[in-house]
C-alpha positions, 0 to 999 in steps of 0.5 A: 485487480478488478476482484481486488476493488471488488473485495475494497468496497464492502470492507471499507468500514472496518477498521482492521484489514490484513494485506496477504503476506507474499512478494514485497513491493506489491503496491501494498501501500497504494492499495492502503491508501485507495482503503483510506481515499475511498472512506469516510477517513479520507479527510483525516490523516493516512500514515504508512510505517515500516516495522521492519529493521528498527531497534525495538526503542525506536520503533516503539517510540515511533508507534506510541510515542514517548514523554521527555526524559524517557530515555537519552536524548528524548529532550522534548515529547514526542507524538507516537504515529497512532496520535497522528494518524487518529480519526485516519488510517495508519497502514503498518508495513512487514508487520510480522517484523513487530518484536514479540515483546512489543505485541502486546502493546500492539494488541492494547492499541488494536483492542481497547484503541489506547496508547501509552507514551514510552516514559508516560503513564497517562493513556491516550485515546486513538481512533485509528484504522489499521491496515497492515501487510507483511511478506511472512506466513503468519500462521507459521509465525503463530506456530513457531512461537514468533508471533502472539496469536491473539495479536494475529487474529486482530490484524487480520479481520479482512483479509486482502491478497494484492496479486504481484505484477504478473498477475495484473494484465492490463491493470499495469497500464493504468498503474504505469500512467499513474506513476509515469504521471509523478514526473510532469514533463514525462509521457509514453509516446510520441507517435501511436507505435512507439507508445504502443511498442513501450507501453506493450514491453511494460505490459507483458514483461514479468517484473520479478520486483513488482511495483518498485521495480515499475516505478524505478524503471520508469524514473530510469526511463524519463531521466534517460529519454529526450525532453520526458518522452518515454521510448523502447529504447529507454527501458531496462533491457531486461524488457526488451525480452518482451518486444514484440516482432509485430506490434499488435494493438494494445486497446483502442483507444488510450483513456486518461488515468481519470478515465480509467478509474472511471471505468474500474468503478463502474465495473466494481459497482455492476459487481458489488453494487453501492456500498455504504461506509459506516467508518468511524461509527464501527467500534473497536470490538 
């Protein structure tokens, strides 16, 4: 993940970034929102949507927005999630999933940084970062005439790969703390060797669902433990084929979460150097 934080700091202050298609549930999103925490859009709103498996009105309405009386049942106006999100960032999930009829008004927004509300004619300005991810090969997309290649080349400005599970090593420690801590009684331990035999069974297992399988796995975990202490015992079994004979150590010693990000910062910084994010003075061209 290290190369990864290493390719976020400099591209901070753009407004387009596309997240390398490939495996689902990468933790796309928490890397969207790491874009956004760590920009000059932090105090402004972060949206996440999914474009994927939505009727083309929906998913317009939910994007642009539409007026009262746009359609049956539209009984009040409706704000799109580009009005919400400006000023912020508003990270577009399976965006290869985006109708090709919609994928002009996607360019409006992308290109002139304006939206039109369904059954509206008033345009509205935004100013909203766009990320977005999507597990298709974009390039075939374009080829296959599913997807505009202008509309490609817009979202895809930088460029990000967030490499699956496997490939994280010891990141997945620092990742398993993070969202063990979302359930407050919960902790792996109690003693040194169960912690590090739990902890080593996360570590070296392949997880073929990347991080939501994680993350389940640890709910599983905490909901099945006794009084939110995380044991061997209480991960899947699948994990199990990754238990270790003779434990060996993990790391010395075991830094908190905040410690953590302390140390991949300084790590990216020694790399990069100080990045300045120009944010929202970048225009849209």
């Amino acid at each position: 993940m290290l190369d990864l934080y290493k390719q976020i700091g400099p591209s901070r202050a753009h407004r387009r970034h596309g997240l390398d298609y490939g495996r689902e549930r990468l933790g796309k999103e928490l890397v969207a929102r790491t874009i956004h925490e760590r920009s000059r859009r932090a105090d402004h709103p972060f949206v996440a949507f999914s474009c994927a498996s939505l009727a083309d009105g929906v998913l317009e309405s939910e994007l642009f927005g539409h007026e009262r009386g746009a359609f049956t049942g539209a009984s009040a106006s409706h704000k799109g999630l580009f009005e919400t999100a400006d000023g912020g960032t508003i990270f577009l999930d399976e965006v290869g999933d985006v109708p090709t009829k919609m994928q002009g008004e996607l360019l409006r927004v992308l290109q002139e940084g304006e939206v039109r509300r369904v059954g509206g004619s008033a345009v509205i300005k935004v100013n909203a970062r766009v990320i977005s991810a999507t597990n298709r090969d974009l390039a075939a997309e374009v080829a296959a005439g599913r997807m505009r290649k202008d509309l490609a080349y817009r979202l895809n400005v930088v460029s990000l790969r967030v490499p699956p599970l496997r490939e994280r090593g010891n990141d997945i420690i620092a990742l398993t703390l993070h969202l063990a801590a979302r359930h407050p009684r919960s902790s792996v331990g109690p003693s040194r060797t169960s912690a590090d035999e739990a902890m080593y069974r996360i570590r070296n297992y392949s997880w073929p669902g990347n991080v939501r399988e994680l993350e389940n796995a640890l709910a599983r975990a905490v909901a099945m433990s006794q009084r939110g202490v995380i044991l061997p015992g209480d991960l899947p079994a699948l994990t199990r084929e990754a238990g270790p004979d003779n434990l060996p150590a993990i790391h010395d010693d075991w830094p908190t979460l905040a410690e953590l990000q302390r140390r991949y910062i300084e790590r990216v910084l020694e790399h990069t150097g100080p990045q300045q994010d120009l944010g929202s003075e970048h225009s849209w061209h």
